[in-house]
FIGU-273414 format. One record per atom (N, C-alpha, C, CB): residue in one letter; x, y, z. Coordinates in steps of 0.05 Angstrom, whole numbers, plus 5000, padded with zeros to 4 digits. Each point is the difference from the previous one (the first is absolute). Glycine has a CB too. Layout:
<rs>
AXYZ ...
</rs>
This chain:
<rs>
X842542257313 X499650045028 X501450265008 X499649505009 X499150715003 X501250235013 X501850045026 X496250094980 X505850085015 X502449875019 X498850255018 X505349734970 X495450055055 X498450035027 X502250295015 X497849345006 X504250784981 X499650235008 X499450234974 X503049835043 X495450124941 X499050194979 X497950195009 X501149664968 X498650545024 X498250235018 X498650124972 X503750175049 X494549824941 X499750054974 X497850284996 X501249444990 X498350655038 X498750325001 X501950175005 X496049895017 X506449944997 X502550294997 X500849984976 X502350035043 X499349754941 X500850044970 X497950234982 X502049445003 X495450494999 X497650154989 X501150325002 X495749605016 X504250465008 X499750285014 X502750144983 X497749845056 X504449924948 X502650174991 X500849984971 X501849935044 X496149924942 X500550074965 X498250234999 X500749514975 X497450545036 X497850264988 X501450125023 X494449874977 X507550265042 X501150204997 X501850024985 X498850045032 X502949844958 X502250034973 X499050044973 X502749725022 X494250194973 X499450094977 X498850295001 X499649534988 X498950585043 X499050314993 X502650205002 X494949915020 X508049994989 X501850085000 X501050084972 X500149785040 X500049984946 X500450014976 X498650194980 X501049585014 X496350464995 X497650204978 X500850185009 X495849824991 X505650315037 X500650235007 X502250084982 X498549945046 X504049954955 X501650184986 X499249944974 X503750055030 X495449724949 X498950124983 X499050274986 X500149655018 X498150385011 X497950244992 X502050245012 X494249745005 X506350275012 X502350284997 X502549954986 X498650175044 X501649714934 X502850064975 X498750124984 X503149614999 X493650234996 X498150124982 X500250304998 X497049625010 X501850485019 X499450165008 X502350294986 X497449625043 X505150334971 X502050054990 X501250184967 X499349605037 X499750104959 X500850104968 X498350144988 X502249664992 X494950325017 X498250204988 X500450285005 X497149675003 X503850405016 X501350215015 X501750124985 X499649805038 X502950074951 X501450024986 X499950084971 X500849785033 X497650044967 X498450094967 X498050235000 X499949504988 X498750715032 X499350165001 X502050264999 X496649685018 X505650194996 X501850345012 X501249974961 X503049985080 X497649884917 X502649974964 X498150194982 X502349344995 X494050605014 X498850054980 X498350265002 X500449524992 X499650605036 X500550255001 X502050224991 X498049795026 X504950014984 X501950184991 X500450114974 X501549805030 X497249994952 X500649984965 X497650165002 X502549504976 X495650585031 X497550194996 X501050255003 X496649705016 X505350445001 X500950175018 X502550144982 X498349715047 X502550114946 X502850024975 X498250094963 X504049445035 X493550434961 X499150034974 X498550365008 X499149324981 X500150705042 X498750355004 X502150094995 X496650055035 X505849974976 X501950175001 X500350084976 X501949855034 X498249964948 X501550084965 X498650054986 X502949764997 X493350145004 X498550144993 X499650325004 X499049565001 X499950594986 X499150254996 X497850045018 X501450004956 X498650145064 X497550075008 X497550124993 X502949955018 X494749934986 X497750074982 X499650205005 X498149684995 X500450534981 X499050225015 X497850005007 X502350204983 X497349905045 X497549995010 X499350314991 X500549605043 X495350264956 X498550205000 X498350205014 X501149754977 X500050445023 X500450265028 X495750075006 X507050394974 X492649614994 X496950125000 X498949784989 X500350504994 X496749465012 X498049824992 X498450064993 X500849805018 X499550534962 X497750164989 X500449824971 X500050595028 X497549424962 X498949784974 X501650344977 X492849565021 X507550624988 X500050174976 X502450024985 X497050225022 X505649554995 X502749934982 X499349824991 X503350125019 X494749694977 X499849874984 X498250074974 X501349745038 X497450504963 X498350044979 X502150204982 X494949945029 X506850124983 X501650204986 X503149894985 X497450345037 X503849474973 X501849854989 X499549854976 X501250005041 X496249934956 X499449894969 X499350184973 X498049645029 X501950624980 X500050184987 X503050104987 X495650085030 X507049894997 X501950104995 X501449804982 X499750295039 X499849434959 X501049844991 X498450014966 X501349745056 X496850384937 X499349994972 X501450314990 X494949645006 X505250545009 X501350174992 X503250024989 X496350115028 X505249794978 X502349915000 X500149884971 X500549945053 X502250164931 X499949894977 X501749674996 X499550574986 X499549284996 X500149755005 X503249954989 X494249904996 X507749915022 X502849994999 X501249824982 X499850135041 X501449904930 X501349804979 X501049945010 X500250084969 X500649585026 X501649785008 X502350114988 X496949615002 X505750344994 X501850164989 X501249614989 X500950665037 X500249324941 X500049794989 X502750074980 X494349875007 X507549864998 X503150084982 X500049734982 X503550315043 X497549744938 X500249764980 X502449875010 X497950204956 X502849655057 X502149715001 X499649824982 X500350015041 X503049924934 X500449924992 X500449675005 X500450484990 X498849364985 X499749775009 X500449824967 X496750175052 X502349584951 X501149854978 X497949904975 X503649865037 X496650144952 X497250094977 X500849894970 X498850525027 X499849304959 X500549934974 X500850174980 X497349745012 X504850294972 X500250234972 X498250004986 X503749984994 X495650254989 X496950024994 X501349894965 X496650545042 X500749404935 X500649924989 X499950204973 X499249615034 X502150424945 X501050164981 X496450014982 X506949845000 X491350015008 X497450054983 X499250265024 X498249414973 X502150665040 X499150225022 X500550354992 X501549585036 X499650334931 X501750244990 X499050044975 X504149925023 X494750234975 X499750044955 X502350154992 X494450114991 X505949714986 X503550144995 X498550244970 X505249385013 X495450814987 X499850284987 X501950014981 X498450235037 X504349754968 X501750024966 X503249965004 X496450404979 X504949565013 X502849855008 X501550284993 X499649394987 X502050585039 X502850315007 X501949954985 X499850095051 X502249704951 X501949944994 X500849774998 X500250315011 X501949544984 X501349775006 X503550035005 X495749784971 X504150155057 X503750115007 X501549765003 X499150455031 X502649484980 X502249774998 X498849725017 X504350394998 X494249745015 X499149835021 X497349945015 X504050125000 X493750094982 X497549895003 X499050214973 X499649825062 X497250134936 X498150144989 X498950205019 X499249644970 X500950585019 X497750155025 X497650184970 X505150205062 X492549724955 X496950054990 X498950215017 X499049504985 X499650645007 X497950175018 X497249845009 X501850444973 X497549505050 X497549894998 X497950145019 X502349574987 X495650315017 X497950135018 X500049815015 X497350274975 X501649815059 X499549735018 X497250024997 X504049985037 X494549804955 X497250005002 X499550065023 X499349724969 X500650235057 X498850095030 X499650344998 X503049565031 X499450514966 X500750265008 X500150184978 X502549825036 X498150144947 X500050174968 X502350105006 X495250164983 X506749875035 X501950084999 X502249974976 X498349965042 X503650204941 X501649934979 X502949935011 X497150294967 X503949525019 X503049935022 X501449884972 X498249815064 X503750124954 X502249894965 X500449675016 X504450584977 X495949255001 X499949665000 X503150044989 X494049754987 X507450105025 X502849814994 X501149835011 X500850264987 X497949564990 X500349714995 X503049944997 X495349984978 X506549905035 X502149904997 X500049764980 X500850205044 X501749864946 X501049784981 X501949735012 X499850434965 X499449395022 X501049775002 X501549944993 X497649935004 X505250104980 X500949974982 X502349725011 X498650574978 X500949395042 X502049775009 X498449755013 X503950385011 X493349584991 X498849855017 X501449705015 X496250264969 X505149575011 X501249855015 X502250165028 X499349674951 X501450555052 X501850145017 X497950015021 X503450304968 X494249715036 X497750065012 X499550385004 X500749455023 X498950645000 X498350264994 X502150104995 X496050045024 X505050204961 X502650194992 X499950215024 X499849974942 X503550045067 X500850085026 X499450254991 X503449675021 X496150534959 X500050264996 X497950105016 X502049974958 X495749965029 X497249905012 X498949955031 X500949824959 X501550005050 X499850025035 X501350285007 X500749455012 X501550674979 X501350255008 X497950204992 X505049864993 X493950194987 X497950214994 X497249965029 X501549964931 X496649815074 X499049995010 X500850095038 X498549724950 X504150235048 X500950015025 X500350275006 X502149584999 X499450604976 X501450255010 X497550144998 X505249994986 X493050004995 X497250135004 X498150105024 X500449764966 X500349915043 X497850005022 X501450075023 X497049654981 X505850445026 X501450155010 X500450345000 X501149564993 X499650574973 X500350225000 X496450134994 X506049914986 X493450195034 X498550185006 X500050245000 X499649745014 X500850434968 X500350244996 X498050194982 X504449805010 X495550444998 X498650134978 X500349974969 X500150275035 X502749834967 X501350004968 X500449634984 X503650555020 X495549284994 X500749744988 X497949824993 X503750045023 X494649894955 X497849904993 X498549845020 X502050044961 X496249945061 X498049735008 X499649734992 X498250325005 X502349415004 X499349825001 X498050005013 X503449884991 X494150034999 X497649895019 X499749835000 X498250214999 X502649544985 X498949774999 X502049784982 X495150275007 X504649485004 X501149844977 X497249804988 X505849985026 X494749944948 X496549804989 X501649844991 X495550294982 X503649445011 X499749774996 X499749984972 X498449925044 X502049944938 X500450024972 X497349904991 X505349924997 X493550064983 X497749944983 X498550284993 X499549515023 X499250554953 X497750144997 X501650294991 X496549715037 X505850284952 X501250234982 X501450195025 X495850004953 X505450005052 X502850115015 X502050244989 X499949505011 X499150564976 X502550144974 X500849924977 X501750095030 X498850124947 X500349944975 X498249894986 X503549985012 X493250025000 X498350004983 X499149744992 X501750384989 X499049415027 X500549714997 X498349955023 X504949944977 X494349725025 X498949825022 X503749915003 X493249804985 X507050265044 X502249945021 X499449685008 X500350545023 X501749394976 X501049645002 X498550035034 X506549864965 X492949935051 X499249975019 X501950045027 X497049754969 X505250205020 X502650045017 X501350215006 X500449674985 X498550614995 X501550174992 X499850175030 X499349954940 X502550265072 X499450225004 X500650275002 X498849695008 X498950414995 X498750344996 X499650175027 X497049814960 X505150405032 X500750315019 X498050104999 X504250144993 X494750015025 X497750204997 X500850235014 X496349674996 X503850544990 X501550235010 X499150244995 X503449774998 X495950454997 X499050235002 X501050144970 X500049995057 X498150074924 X500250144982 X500350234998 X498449734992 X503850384994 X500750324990 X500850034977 X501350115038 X497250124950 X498850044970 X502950044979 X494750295020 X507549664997 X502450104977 X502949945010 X497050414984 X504049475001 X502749975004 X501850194987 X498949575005 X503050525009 X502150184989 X500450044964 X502449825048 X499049894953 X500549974973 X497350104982 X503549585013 X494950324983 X498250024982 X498150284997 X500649515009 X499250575028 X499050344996 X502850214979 X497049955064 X505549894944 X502150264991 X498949954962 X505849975048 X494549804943 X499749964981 X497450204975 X502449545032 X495250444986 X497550144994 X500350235006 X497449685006 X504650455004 X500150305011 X501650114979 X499849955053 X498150334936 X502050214984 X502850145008 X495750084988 X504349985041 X501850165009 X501549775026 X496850544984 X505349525024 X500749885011 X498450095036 X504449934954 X496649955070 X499150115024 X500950245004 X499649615016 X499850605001 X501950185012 X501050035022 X498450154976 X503349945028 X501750045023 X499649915014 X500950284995 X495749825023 X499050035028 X498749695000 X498950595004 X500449384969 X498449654995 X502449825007 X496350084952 X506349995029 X501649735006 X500850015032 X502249954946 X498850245066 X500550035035 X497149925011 X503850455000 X494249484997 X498149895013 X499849714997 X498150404997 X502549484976 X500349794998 X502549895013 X497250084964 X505349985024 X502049915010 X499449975037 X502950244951 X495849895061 X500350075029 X499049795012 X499750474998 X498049474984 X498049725017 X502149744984 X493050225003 X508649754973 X500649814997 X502649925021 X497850084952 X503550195050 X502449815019 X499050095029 X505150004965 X493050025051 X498949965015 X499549735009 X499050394986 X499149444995 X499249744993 X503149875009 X495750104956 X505949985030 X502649814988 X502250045032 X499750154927 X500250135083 X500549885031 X498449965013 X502950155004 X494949784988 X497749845025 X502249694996 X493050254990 X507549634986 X500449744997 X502749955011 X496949974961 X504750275039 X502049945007 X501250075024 X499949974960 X498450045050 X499550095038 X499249695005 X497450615007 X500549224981 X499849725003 X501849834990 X496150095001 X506149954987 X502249754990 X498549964973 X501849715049 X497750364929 X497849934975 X501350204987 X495149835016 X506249994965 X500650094969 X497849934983 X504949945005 X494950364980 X497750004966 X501649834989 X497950494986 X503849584992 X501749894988 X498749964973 X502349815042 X495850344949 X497750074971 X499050185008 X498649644982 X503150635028 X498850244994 X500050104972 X501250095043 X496150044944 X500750064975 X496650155002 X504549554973 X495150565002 X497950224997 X496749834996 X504250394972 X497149355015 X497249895000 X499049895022 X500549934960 X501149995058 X499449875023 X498850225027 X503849624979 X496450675013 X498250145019 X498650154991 X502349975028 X496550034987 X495850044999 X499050245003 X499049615024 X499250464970 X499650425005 X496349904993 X506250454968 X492949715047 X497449985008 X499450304991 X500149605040 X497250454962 X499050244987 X499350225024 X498049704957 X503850285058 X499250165034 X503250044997 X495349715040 X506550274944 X502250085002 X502849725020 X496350594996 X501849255010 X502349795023 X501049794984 X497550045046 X504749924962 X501849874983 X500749735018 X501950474975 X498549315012 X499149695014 X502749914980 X493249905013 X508749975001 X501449785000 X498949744999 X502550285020 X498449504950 X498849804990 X501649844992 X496950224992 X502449465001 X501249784990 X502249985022 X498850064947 X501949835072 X501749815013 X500949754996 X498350225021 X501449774946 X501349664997 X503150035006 X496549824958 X505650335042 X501749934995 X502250145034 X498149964934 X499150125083 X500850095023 X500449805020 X498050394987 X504549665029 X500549795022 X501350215022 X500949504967 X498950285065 X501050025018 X502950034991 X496449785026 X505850504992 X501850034998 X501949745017 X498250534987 X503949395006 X501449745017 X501050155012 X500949614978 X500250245041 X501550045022 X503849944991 X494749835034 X506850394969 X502949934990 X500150074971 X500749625034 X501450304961 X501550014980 X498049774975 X505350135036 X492149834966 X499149764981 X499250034978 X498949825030 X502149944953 X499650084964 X498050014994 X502949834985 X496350385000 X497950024990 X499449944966 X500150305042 X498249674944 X499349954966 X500450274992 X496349604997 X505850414985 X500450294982 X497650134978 X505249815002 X493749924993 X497350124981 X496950005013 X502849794958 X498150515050 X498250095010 X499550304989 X501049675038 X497550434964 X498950304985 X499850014973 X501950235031 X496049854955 X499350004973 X503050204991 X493349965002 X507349984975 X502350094995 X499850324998 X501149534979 X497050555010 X501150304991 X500750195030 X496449994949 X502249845072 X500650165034 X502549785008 X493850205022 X507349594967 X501749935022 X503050085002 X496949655000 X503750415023 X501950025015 X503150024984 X496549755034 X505550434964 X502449834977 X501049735021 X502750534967 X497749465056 X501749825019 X498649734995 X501350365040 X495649674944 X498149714997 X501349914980 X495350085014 X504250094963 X501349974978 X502849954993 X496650224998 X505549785015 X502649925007 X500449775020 X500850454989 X496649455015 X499949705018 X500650005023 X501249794970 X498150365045 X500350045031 X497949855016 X501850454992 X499049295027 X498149875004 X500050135034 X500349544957 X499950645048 X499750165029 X499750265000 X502549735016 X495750344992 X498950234998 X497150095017 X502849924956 X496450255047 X498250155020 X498750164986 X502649985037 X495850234983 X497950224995 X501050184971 X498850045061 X503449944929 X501250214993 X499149904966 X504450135046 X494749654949 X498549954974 X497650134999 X501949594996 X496350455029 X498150104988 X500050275003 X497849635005 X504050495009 X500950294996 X500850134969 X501749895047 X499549874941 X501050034967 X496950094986 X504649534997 X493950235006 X497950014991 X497850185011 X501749594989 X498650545028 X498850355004 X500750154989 X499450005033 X503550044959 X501750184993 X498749984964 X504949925047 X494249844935 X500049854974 X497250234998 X502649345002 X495550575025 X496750104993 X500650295007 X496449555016 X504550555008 X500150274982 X500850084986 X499450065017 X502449894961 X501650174982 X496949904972 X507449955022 X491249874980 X497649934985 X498050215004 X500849535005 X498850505018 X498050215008 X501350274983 X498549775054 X502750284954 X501250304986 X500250044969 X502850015040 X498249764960 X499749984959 X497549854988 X505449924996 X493649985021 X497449914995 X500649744969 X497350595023 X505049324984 X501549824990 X501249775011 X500250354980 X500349425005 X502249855025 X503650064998 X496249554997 X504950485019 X502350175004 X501849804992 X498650335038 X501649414964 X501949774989 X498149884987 X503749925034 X495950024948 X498249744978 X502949894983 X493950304987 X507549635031 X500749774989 X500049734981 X499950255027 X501049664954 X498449804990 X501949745014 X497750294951 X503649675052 X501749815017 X501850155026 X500349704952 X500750095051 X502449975032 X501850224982 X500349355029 X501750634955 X501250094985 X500050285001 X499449624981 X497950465004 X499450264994 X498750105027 X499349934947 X500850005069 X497950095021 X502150115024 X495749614986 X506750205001 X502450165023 X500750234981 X502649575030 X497950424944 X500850244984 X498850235011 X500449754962 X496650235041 X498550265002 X500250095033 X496549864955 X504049945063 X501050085022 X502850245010 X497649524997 X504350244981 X503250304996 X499550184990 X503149804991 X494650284984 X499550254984 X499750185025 X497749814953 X499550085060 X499050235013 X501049995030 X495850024967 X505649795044 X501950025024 X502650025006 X497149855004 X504050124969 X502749995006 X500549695000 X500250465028 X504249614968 X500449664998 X500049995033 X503549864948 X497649835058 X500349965029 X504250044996 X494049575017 X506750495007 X502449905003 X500350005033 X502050174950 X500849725051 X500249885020 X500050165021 X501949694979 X499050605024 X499350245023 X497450085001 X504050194994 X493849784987 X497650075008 X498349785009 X500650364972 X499949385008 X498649705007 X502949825010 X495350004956 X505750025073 X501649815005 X499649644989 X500450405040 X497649584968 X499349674994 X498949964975 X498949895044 X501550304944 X499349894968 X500349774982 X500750365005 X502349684999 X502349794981 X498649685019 X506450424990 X493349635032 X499649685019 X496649874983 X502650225067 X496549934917 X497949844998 X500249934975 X497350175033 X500949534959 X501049734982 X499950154985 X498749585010 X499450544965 X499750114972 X501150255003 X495949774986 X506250345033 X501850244994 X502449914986 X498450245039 X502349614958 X502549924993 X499649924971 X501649845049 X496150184941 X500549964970 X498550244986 X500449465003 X499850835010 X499250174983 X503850245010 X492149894998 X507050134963 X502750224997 X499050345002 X502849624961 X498550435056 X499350295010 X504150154994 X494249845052 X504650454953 X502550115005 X502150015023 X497550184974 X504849875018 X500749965028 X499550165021 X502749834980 X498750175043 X499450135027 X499950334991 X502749595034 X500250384959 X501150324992 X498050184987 X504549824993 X495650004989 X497650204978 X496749965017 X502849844939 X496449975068 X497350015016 X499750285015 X500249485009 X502150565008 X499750265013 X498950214990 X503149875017 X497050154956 X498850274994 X497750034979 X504350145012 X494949604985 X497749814992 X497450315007 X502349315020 X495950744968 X497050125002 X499649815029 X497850124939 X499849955081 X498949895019 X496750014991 X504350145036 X494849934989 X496949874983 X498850284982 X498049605047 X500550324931 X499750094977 X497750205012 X501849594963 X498050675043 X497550105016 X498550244964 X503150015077 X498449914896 X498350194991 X497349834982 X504850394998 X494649365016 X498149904993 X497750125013 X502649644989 X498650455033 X497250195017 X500950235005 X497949675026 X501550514950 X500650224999 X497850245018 X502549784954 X494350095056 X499550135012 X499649895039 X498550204944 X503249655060 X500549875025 X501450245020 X500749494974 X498950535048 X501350215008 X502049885012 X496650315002 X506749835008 X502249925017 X498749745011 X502450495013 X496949655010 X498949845018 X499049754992 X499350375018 X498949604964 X497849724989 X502849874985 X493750234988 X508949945003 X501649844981 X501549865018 X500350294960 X500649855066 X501949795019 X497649855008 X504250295022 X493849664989 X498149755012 X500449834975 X495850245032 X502949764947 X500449874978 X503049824993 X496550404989 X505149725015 X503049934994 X500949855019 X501050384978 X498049625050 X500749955016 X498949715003 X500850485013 X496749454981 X498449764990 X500949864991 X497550144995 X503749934984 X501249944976 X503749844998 X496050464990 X504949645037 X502649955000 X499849724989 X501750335038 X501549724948 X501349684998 X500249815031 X503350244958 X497849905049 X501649915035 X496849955011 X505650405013 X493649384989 X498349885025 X499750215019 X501749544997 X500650495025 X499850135019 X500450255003 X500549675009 X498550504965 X500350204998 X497650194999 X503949814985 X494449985008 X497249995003 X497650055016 X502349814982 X496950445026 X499350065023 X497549745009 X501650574989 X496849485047 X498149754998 X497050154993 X503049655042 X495650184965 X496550184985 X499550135032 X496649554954 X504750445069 X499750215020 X501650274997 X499149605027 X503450404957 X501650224995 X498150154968 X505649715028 X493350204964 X498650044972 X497450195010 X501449474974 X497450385042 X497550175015 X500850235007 X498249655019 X504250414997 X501550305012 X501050094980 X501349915042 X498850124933 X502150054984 X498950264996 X501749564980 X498750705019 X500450274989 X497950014971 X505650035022 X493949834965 X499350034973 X497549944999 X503849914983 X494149905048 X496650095011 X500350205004 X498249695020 X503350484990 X499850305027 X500450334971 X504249655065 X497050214915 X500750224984 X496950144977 X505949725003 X493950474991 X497050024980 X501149864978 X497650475012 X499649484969 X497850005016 X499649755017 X498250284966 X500549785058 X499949805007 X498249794992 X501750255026 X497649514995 X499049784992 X496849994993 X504049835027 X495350154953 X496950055001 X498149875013 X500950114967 X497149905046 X497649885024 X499149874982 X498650335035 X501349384974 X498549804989 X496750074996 X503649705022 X495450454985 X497150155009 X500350154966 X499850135072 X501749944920 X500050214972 X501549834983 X500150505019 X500549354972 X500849794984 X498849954976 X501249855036 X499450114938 X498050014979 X499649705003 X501450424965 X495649585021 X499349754993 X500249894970 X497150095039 X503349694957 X500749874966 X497549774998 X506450054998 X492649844980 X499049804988 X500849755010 X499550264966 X499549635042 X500549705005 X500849844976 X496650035034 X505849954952 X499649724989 X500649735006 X500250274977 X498649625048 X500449845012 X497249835007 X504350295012 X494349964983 X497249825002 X498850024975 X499050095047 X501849974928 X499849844972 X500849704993 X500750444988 X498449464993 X500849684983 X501350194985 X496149574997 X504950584975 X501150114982 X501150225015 X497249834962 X505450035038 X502250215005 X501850064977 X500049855045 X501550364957 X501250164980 X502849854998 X497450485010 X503249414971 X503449954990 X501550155015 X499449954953 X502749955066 X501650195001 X502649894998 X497050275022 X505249884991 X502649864990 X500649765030 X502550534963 X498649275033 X500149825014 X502249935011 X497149914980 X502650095052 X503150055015 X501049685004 X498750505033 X504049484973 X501149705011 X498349885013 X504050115004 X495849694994 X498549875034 X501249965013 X497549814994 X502750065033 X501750005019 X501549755001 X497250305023 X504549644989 X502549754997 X498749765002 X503850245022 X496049504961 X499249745006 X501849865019 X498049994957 X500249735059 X501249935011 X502149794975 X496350145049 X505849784961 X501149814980 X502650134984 X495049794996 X504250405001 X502550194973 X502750035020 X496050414967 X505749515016 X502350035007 X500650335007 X501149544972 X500850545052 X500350205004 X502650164997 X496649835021 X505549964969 X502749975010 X500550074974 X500649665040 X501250464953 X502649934966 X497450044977 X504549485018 X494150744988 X498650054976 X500750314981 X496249685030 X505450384989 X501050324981 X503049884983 X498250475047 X503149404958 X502949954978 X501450235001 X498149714964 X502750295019 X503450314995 X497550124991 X506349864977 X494650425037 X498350264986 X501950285012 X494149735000 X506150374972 X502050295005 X498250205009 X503549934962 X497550215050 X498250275012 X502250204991 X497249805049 X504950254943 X501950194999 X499050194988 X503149735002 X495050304985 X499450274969 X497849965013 X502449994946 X496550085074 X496649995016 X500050274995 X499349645043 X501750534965 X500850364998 X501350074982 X500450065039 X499949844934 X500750174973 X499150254995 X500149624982 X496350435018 X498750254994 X498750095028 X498949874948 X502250045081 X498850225013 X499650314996 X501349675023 X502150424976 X500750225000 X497850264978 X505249685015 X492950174970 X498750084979 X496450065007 X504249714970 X495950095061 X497150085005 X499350265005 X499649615016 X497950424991 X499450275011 X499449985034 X498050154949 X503850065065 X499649905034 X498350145008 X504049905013 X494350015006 X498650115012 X501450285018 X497449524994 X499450665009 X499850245011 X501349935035 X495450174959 X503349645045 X499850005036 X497750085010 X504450135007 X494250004981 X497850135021 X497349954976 X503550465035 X493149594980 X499249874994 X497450284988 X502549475032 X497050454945 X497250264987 X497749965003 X502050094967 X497149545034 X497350015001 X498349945036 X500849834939 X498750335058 X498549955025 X497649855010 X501950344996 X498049515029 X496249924996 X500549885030 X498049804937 
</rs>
């Protein structure tokens, strides 16, 4: 029943005005935000012209820029991409990728072969490292050679291109174990040793100052990087038939330490090492392979080896002949090292007036070439000039001078033969394992200089020219 004051056309009237009320502001919030959403989306239109580039408009609507622009565009020569090789990570290639041609050598610490790369025909040299410790796993010599290689970059110092993967003959003329591996490095037709050997006459003048120049060049490239040779010797560098001379074999080369740190005394094939090695000095620097510049040129000049030694023993003998003894005013730290204390020398007194270095073995050496030489040569470590003071030295700058690699004679390869010629056979270089310590015992030196006084001395100055 409807309550008798209910009015139900006014209630009516006043919900449908509250509901078109309601559609009103509805429709203007609507309204609103569309508004809103227009101005944001102008503005962002207004902001993207700005930073855009303005087009260029076209001024003429003659058809005859367009008949003529397709012309200019075939005329125009067409533009190379310009394209750089970035290095990246790539499988080692495998030792069948190589025809091996005839085996070089065999040195302390690998085989090296001449081979061909089938792709390229290119000729390169294979060395195959040796294993000789496999339970030890890979031989640390081996990581130092690969490392300082692929570091020293230099003209004068042989190319690494590649390392291969063992199987399919590697060096020495053999199928290579699967494990094995193989250097690939850049072939040059002659090693020191073996051209001097095949040569009638020794080098001359202007030849050995060209050689010598690129070798200790090389040798302060290495030692501008902290890298001791430490197997400088005649077979281990390289001479190509263009006259350039390449630094080789890094088995026995390492990073210089830091401080005062011990180093292994058996190091350098004996007839070049050091006397301070040979007296057991387990500290030492650049100034070994300075010895052993000082060893190869006095080879070059005599076209001989200058110490051939047959032991530790005799190898210091021939050191006092032709350098003099040591004593304690010229070599202070002599007496401090282990195997000095068991060789008998003269005393101080009499040392003093001892011969110094023996210069009439190079009787046609001039002043000049005899102090560089001698100076190499010192007993005293630090007496020893470096391979940057060697480069400046007076004895490039004097005639004749250094001869142009451009005029250089050329020699026979015997390197790219199987039948090579007998020749006489030098030390090899130090094993790992051999004791280094207490191998010379008592040995007198006192009567080293009985028959100097009887040689014949050199002139000083020099007759043959070239």
């Amino acid at each position: 029943m409807a309550s008798r004051w209910a009015n139900d056309e006014a209630d009516k009237a006043e919900e449908l005005r509250r509901k078109k009320e309601k559609e009103e502001k509805k429709r203007l919030k609507l309204q609103k935000q569309q508004e809103a959403d227009q101005a944001a989306r102008a503005l962002q239109a207004a902001q993207e012209s700005d930073s855009r580039p303005s087009k260029r408009r076209r001024l003429s609507t003659d058809n005859t820029d367009n008949e003529v622009q397709p012309t200019q565009e075939m005329n125009q020569p067409e533009r190379k991409l310009l394209r750089f090789d970035s290095g990246g990570w790539s499988p080692c290639r495998h030792t069948s990728n190589y025809e091996i041609l005839n085996p070089i050598e065999e040195g302390t610490y690998g085989f090296v072969s001449r081979a061909r790369d089938i792709t390229s025909s290119s000729i390169v040299a294979l060395k195959r490292v040796k294993m000789d410790y496999p339970q030890d796993g890979f031989p640390i010599t081996a990581l130092r050679e690969i490392s300082i290689l692929q570091r020293a970059r230099h003209a004068n110092i042989v190319d690494l291109k590649e390392i291969l993967s063992g199987g399919g003959g590697g060096g020495g003329g053999s199928d290579d174990p699967a494990d094995s591996c193989v250097l690939v490095m850049e072939f040059l037709e002659h090693d020191l040793k073996t051209l001097q050997e095949d040569m009638a006459e020794p080098f001359m003048a202007s030849e050995v100052k060209t050689l010598l120049k690129q070798l200790v060049g090389a040798v302060a490239f290495l030692h501008d990087n902290a890298i001791l040779h430490r197997d400088l010797k005649t077979s281990n560098i390289l001479l190509d038939n263009r006259g350039r001379l390449k630094l080789a074999d890094f088995g026995m080369a390492r990073y210089i330490p830091p401080g005062a740190a011990k180093l292994t005394q058996l190091v350098v094939t004996l007839w070049y090492r050091a006397p301070e090695l040979l007296l057991g000095a387990d500290t030492y620097g650049r100034e070994v392979d300075m010895w052993s510049i000082g060893c190869v040129m006095g080879e070059l000049l005599s076209k001989a080896p200058l110490l051939p030694g047959k032991n530790e023993v005799d190898q210091l003998s021939l050191i006092f002949s032709l350098c003099g003894l040591p004593s304690s005013e010229s070599w202070p730290g002599f007496y401090r090292l282990p195997n000095a204390k068991s060789l008998k020398l003269p005393r101080s007194s009499q040392s003093s007036s001892s011969p110094g270095f023996n210069r009439a073995q190079f009787p046609f050496l001039t002043s000049t070439g005899i102090s560089l030489l001698s100076s190499l040569l010192a007993l005293n470590p630090d007496h020893r000039p470096t391979a940057q003071d060697v480069l400046l030295h007076p004895y490039f700058k004097e005639a004749p001078k250094p001869k142009p690699q451009e005029m250089f004679p050329t020699f026979p390869s015997k390197a790219g033969q199987e039948k090579r010629r007998r020749r006489r056979s030098s030390p090899a270089a130090p094993k790992r394992g051999e004791d280094a310590v207490g191998r010379l015992g008592n040995v007198d030196f006192s009567g080293i200089f009985a028959r100097r006084e009887e040689e014949e001395k050199g002139a000083g100055f020099m007759l043959k020219m070239g």
